[in-house]
KEKENU-873116 format. One record per residue: residue number from 0; residue in three letters; x, y, z of N, C-alpha, C in turn. Coordinates in steps of 0.1 Angstrom, whole numbers. Layout:
! KEKENU-873116
{NUM "ALA" {X Y Z} {X Y Z} {X Y Z}}
...
This chain:
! KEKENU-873116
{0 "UNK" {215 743 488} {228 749 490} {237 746 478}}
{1 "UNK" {248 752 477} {254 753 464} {269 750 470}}
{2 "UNK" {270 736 466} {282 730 469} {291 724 462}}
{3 "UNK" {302 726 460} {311 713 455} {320 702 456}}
{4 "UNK" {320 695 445} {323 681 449} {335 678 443}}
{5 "UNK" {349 674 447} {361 667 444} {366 659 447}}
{6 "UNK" {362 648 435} {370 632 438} {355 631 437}}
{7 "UNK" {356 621 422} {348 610 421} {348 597 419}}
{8 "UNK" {358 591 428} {362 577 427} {349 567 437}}
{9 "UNK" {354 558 438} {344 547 445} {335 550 453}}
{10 "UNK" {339 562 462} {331 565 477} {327 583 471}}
{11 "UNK" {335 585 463} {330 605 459} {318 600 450}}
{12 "UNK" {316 592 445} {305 594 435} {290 590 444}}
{13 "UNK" {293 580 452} {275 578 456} {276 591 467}}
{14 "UNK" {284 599 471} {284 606 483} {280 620 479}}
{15 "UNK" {285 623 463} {282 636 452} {268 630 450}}
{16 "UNK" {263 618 446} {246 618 441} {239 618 451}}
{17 "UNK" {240 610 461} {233 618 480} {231 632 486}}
{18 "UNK" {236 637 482} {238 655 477} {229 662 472}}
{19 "UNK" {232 653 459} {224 662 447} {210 655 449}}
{20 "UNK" {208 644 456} {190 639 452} {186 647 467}}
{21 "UNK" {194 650 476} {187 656 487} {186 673 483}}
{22 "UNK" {185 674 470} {184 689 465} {191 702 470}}
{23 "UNK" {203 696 468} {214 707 466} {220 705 447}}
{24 "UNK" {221 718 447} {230 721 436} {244 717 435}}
{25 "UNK" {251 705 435} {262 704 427} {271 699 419}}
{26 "UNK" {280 710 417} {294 711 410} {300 704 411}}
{27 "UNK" {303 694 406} {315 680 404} {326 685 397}}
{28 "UNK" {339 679 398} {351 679 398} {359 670 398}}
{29 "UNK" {367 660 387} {373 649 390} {383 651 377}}
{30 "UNK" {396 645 384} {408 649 373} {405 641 360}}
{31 "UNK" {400 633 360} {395 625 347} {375 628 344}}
{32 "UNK" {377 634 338} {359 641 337} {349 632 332}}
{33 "UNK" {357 622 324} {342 609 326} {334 605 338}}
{34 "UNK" {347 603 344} {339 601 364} {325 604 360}}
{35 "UNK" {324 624 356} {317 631 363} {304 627 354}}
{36 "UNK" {305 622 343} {292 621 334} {279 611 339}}
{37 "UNK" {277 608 345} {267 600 353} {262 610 364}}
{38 "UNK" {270 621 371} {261 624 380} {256 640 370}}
{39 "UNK" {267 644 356} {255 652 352} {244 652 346}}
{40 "UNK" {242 633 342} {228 633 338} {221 635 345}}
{41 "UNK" {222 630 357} {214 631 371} {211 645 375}}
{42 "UNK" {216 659 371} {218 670 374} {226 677 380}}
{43 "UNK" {240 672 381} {247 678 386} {251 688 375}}
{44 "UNK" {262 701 375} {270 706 371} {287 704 369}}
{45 "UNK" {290 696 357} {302 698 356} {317 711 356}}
{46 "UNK" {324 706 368} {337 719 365} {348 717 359}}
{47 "UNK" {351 727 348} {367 727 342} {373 728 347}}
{48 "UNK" {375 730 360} {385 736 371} {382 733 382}}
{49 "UNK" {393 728 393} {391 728 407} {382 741 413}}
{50 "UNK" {389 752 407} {381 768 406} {365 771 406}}
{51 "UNK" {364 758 401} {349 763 392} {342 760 402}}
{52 "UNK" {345 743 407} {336 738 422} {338 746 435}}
{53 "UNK" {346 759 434} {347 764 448} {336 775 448}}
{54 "UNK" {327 774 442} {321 793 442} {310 790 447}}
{55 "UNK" {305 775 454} {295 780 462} {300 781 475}}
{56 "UNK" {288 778 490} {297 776 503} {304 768 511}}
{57 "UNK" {300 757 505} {308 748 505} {318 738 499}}
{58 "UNK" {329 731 496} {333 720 486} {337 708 494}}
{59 "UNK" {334 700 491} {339 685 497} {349 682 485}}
{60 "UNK" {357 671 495} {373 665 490} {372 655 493}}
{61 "UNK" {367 645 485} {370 628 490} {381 623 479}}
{62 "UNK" {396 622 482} {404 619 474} {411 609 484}}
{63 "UNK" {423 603 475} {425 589 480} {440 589 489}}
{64 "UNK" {447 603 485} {458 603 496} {465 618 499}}
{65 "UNK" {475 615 512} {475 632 512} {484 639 500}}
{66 "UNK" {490 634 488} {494 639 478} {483 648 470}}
{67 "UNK" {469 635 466} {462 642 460} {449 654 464}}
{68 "UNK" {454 655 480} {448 663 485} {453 676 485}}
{69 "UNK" {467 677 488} {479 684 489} {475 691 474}}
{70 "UNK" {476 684 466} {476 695 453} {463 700 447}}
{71 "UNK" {451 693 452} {435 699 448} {437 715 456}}
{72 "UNK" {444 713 472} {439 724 478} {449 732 477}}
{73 "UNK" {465 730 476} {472 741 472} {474 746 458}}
{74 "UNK" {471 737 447} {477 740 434} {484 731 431}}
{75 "UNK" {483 722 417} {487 711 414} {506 719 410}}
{76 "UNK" {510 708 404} {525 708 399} {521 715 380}}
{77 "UNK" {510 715 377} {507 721 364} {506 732 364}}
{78 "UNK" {501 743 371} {496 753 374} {481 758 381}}
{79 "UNK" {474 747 378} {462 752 385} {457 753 397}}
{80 "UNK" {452 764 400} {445 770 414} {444 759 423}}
{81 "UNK" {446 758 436} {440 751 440} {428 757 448}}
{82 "UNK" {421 747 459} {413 756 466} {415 766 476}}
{83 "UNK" {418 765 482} {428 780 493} {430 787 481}}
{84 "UNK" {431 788 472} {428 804 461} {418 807 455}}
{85 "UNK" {409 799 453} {397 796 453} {384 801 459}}
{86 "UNK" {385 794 473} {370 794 481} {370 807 484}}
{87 "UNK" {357 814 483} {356 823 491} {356 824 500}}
{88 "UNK" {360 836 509} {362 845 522} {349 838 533}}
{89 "UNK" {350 827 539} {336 824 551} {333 810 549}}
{90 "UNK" {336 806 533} {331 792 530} {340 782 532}}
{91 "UNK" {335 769 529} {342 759 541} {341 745 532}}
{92 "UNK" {361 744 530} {360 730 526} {360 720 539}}
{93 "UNK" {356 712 535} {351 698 540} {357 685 534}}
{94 "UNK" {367 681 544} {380 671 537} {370 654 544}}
{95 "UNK" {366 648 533} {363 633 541} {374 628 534}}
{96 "UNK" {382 629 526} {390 622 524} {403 614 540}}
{97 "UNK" {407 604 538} {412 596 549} {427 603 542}}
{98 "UNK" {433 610 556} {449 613 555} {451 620 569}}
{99 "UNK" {464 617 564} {475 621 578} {470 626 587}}
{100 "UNK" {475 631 601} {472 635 610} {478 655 602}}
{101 "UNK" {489 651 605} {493 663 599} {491 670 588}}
{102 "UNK" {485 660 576} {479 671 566} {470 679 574}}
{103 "UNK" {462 671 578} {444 680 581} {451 692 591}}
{104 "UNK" {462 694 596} {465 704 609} {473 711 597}}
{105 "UNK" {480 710 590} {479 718 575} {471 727 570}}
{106 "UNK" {462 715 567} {448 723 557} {439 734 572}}
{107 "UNK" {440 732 579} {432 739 590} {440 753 588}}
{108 "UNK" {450 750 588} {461 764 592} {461 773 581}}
{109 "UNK" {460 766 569} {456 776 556} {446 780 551}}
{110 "UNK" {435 773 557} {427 778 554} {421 792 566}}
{111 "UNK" {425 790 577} {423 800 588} {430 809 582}}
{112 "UNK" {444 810 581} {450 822 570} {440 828 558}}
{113 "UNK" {436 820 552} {429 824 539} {413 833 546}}
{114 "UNK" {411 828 559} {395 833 558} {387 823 553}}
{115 "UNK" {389 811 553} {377 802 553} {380 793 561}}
{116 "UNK" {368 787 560} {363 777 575} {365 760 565}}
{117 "UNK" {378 753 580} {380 738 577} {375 729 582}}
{118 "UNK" {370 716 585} {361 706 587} {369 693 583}}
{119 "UNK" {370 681 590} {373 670 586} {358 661 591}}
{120 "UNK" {360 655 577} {349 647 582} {346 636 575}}
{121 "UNK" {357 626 577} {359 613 573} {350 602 574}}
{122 "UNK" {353 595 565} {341 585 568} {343 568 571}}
{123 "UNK" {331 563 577} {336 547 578} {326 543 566}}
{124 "UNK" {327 533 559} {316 522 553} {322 523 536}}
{125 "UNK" {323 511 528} {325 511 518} {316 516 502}}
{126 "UNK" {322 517 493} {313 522 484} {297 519 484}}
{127 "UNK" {292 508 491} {280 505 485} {272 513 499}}
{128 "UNK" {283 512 508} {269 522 516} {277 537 514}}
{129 "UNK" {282 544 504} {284 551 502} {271 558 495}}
{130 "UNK" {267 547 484} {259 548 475} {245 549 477}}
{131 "UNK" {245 539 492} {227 539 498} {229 551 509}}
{132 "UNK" {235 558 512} {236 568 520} {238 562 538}}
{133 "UNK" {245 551 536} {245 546 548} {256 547 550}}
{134 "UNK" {273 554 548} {278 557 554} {276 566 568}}
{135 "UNK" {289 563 580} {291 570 595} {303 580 589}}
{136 "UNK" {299 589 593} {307 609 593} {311 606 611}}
{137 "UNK" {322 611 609} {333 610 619} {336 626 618}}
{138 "UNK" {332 634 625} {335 654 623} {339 657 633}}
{139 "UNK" {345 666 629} {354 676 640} {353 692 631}}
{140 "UNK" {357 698 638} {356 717 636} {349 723 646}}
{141 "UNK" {352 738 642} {344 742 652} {329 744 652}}
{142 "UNK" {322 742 661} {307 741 660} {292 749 654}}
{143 "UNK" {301 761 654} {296 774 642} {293 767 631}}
{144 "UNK" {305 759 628} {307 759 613} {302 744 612}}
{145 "UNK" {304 738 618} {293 724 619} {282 722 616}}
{146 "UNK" {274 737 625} {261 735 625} {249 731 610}}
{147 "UNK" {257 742 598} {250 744 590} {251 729 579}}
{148 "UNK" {264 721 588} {268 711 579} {259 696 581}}
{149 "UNK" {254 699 591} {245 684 595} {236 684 586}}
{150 "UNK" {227 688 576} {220 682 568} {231 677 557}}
{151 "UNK" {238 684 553} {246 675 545} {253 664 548}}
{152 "UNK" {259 659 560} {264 651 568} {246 638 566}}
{153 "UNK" {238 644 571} {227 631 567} {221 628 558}}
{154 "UNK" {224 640 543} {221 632 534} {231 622 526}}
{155 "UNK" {246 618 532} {251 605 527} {250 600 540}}
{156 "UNK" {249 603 553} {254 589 558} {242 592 571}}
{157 "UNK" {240 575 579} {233 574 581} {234 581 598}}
{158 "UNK" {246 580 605} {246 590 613} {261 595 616}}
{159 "UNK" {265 608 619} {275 615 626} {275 616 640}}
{160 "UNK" {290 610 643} {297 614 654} {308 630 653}}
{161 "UNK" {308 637 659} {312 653 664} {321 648 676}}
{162 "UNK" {340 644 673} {345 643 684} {353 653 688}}
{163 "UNK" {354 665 685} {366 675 684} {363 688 679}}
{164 "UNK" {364 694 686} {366 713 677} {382 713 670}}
{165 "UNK" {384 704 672} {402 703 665} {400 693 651}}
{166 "UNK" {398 698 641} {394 685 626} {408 677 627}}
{167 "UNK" {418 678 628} {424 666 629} {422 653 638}}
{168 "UNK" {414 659 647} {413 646 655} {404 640 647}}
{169 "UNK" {395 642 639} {385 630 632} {398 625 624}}
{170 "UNK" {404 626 617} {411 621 611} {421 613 619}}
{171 "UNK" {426 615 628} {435 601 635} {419 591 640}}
{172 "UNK" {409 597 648} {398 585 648} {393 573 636}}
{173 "UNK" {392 580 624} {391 575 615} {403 565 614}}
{174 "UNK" {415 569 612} {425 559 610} {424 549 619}}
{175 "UNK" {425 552 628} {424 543 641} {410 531 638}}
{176 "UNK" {402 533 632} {391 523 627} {398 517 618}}
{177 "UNK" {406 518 607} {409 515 596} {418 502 603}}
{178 "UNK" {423 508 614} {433 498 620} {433 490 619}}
{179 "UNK" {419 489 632} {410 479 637} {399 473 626}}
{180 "UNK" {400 474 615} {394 466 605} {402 458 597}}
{181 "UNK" {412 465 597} {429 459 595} {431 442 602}}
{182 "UNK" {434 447 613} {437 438 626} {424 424 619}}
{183 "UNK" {412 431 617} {397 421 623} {402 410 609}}
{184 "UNK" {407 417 595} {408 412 586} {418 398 583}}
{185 "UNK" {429 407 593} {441 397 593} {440 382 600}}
{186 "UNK" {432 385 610} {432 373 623} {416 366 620}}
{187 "UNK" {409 370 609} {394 364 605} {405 356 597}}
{188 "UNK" {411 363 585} {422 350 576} {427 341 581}}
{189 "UNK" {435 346 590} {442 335 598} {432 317 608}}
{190 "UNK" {424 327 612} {413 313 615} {409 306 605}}
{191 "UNK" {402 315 593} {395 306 584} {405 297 577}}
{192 "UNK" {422 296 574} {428 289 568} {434 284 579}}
{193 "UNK" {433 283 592} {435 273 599} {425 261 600}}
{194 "UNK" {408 264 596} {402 254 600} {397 248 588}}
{195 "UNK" {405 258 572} {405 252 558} {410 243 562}}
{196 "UNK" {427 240 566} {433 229 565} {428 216 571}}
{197 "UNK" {419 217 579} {415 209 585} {401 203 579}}
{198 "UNK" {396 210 572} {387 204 559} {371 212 565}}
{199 "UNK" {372 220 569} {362 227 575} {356 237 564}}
{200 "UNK" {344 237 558} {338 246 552} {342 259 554}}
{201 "UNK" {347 269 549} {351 282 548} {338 292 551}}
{202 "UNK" {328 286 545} {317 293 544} {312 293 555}}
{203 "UNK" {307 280 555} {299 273 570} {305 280 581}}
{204 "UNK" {317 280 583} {324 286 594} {326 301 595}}
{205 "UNK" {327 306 584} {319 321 587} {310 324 588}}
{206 "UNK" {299 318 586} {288 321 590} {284 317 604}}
{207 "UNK" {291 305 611} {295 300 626} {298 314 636}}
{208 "UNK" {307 320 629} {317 333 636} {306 345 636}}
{209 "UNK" {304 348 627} {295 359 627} {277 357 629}}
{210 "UNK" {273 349 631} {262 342 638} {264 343 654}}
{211 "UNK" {273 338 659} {277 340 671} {286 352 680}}
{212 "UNK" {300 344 678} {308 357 686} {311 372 680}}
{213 "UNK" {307 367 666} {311 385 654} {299 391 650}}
{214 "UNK" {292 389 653} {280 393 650} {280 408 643}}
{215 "UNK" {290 411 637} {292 429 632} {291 431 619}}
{216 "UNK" {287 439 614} {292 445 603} {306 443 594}}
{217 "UNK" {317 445 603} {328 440 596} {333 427 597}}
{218 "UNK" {330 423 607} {333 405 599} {322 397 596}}
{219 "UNK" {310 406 594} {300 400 582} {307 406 565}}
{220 "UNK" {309 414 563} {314 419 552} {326 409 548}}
{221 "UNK" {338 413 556} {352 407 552} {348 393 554}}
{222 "UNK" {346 390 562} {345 377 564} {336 368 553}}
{223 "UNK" {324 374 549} {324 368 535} {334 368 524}}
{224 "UNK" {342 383 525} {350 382 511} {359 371 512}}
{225 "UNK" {365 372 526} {370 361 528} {371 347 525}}
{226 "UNK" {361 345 531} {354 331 527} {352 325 512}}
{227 "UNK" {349 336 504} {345 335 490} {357 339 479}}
{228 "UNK" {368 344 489} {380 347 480} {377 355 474}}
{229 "UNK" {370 368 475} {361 378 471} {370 387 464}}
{230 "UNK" {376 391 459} {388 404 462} {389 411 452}}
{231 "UNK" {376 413 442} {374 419 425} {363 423 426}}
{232 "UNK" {359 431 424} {368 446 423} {369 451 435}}
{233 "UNK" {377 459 438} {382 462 451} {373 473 457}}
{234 "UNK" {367 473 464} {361 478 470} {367 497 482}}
{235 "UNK" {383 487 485} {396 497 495} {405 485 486}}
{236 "UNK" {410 494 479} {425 485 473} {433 486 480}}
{237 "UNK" {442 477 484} {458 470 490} {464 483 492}}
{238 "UNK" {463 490 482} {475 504 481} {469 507 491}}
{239 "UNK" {457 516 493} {449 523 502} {450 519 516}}
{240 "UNK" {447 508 518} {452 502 535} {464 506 536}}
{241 "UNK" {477 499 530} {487 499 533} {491 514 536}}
{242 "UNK" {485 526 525} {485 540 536} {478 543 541}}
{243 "UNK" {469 534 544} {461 539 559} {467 536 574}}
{244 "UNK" {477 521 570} {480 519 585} {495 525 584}}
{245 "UNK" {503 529 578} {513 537 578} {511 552 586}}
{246 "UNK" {500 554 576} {496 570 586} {488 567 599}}
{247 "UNK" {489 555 601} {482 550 620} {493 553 624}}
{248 "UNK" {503 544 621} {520 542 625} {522 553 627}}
{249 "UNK" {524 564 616} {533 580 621} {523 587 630}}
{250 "UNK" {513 588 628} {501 592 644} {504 587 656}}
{251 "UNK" {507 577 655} {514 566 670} {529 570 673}}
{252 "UNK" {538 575 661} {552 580 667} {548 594 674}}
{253 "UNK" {544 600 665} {540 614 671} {534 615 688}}
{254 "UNK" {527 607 692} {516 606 700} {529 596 710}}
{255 "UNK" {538 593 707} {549 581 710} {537 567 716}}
{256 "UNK" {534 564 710} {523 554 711} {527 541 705}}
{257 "UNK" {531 527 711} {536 517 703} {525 507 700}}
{258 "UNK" {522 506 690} {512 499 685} {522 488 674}}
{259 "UNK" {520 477 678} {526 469 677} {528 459 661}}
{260 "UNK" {511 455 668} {497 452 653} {503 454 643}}
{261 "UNK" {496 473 645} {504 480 633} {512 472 625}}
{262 "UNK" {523 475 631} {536 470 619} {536 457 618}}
{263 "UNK" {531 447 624} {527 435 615} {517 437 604}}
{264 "UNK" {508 443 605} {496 446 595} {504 456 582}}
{265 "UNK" {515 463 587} {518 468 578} {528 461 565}}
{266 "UNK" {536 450 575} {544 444 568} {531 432 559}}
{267 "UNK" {523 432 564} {514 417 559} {507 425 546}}
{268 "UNK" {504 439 547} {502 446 535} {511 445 524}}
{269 "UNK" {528 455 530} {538 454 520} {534 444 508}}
{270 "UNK" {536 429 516} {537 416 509} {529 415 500}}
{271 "UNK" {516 423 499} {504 417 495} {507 426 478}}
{272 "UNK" {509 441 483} {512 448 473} {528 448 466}}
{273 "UNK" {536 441 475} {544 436 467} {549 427 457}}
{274 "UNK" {542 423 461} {537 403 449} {531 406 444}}
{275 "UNK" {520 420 437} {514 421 424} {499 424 430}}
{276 "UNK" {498 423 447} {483 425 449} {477 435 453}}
{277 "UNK" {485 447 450} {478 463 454} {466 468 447}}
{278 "UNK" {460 462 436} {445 464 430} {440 460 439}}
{279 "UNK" {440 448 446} {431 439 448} {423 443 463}}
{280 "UNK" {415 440 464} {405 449 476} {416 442 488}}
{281 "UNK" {416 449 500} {426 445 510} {423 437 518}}
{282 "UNK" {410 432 514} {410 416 525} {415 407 517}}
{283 "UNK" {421 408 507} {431 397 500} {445 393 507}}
{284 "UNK" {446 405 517} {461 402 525} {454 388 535}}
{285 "UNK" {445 379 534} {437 368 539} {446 359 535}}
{286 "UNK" {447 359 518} {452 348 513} {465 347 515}}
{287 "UNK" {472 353 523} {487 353 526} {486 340 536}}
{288 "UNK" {479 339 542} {477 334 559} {470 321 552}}
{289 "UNK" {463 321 535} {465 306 535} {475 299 522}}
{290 "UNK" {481 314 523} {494 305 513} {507 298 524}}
{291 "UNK" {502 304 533} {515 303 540} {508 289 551}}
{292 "UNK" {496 286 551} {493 275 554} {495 262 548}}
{293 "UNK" {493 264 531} {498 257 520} {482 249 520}}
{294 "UNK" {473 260 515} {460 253 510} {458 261 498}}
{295 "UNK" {455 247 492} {457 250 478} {441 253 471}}
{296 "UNK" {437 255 479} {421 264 475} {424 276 472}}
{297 "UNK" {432 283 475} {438 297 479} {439 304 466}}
{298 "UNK" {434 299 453} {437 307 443} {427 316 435}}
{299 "UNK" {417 312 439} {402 314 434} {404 335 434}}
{300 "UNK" {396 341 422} {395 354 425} {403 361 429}}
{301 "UNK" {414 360 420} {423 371 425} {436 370 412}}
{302 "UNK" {443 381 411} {444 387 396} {460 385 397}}
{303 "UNK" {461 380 383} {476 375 380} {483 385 384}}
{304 "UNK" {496 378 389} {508 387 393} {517 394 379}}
{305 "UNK" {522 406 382} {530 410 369} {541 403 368}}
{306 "UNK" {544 400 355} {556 395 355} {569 396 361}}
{307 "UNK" {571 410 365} {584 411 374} {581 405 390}}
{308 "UNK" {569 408 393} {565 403 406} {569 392 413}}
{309 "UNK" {579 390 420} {578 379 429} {573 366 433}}
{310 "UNK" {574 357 429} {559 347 430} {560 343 447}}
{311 "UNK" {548 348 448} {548 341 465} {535 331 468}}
{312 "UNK" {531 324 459} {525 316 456} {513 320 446}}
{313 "UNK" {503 307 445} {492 314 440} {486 318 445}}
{314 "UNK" {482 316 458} {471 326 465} {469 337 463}}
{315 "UNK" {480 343 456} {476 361 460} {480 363 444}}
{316 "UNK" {485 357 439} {496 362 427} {491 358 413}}
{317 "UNK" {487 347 408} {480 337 401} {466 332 400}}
């Protein structure tokens, strides 16, 4: 199939080479074109233009927020096309990118105007199972247009859930994970620098947690970074969470839903990226919970604060 690919950052690049080794043809696209030089040794095709990646039947959009979604598919602020002028008449972008509730009910509506078919199909798992094709596809659309999309859907990830003929709803589902990975992140930090203080192996004791009552995926992951003060290179940087659980929050006004969490998670973000640590992968918002304990292990792995920055200890900053 002859597809294209937009946004080649952390999770667009192993998700564009999963594609291309399951023998489809494609067209890559990324505002900075070095991205794209590794998947054209591989065989992809490089585009000069958002334009270029729309001419087969499909294009995928894994970008990092709904700004830079907003201007791939309408037309940036420079002049160039976006895709709704672009795709042909029947063909069907495919947004995994993680955004708003109300973009995707956006992008649905213009593209139904335009004559082409929309799909949200967000994903859970970080870059490296991006890379091994072990990302979960979370999809919605309508089922016509689904159908032809499940081989592409299993050559990056390892299985799809189909909750909605409505694509926005994958997209508040998705968020709604991000939450709850949020939440798992916050309250793993919080234990482990409660039983730091107390002279308890960090390690030992995550591996206690997740041996036993966490036995998951995500607090085997965080919970190591955790433990190890992990937070370089970022895997979901600080920025990225902090608009992930904001757009939970406006899904939750909308829906008048009070989620509480939320806005503690969201304020425990602010801080993180306020004090200089929005690079830093977002299980670093951990080391808040042991600065604020006052353990002084808390500095290991994690990237000087800027100079205007705030000092709010070293944990996060130093």
């Amino acid at each position: 199939m002859e597809i294209g690919f937009i946004g080649l950052g952390n999770m667009g690049r192993g998700m564009a080479a999963n594609l291309l080794n399951a023998g489809h043809h494609i067209t890559v696209y990324n505002r900075s074109p070095a991205k794209a030089e590794a998947l054209v040794q591989q065989g992809a095709t490089a585009a000069r233009s958002i334009a270029e990646a729309c001419s087969g039947a499909v294009v995928f959009t894994m970008l990092a927020n709904d700004q830079a979604v907003e201007n791939v598919t309408f037309g940036d602020p420079g002049g160039e096309e976006g895709i709704v002028a672009s795709l042909g008449q029947g063909a069907t972008h495919v947004s995994s990118s993680t955004i708003s509730v109300a973009m995707s009910q956006r992008l649905a509506a213009a593209h139904a105007e335009a004559g082409q078919q929309y799909v949200a199909a967000p994903v859970f798992g970080r870059p490296e199972a991006a890379s091994a094709a072990k990302l979960f596809v979370i999809a919605a659309g309508d089922p016509q247009v689904l159908q032809p999309l499940v081989p592409l859907f299993d050559a990056i990830g390892q299985r799809t859930f189909v909750v909605s003929e409505q694509p926005h709803t994958a997209n508040l589902v998705k968020l709604s994970g991000n939450f709850l990975i949020a939440s798992a992140i916050e309250s793993v930090g919080e234990a482990v620098a409660l039983v730091t203080k107390a002279g308890v192996d960090r390690l030992q004791y995550v591996d206690i947690l997740t041996s036993t009552l966490f036995a998951a995926p995500v607090y085997q992951t965080y919970g190591g970074l955790i433990a190890r003060q992990e937070f370089e290179p970022a895997g979901f940087a600080a920025t990225l969470g902090l608009k992930d659980i904001e757009l939970v929050l406006a899904a939750a006004q909308q829906l008048q839903v009070p989620l509480p969490v939320a806005s503690l998670l969201r304020d425990r973000l602010l801080t993180l990226v306020a004090t200089g640590g929005g690079q830093l992968d977002w299980s670093a918002v951990s080391a808040l919970a042991d600065r604020d304990a006052g353990n002084a292990s808390a500095s290991a792995h994690t990237t000087p604060r800027s100079p205007s920055a705030p000092n709010i200890g070293s944990s996060i900053a130093e």
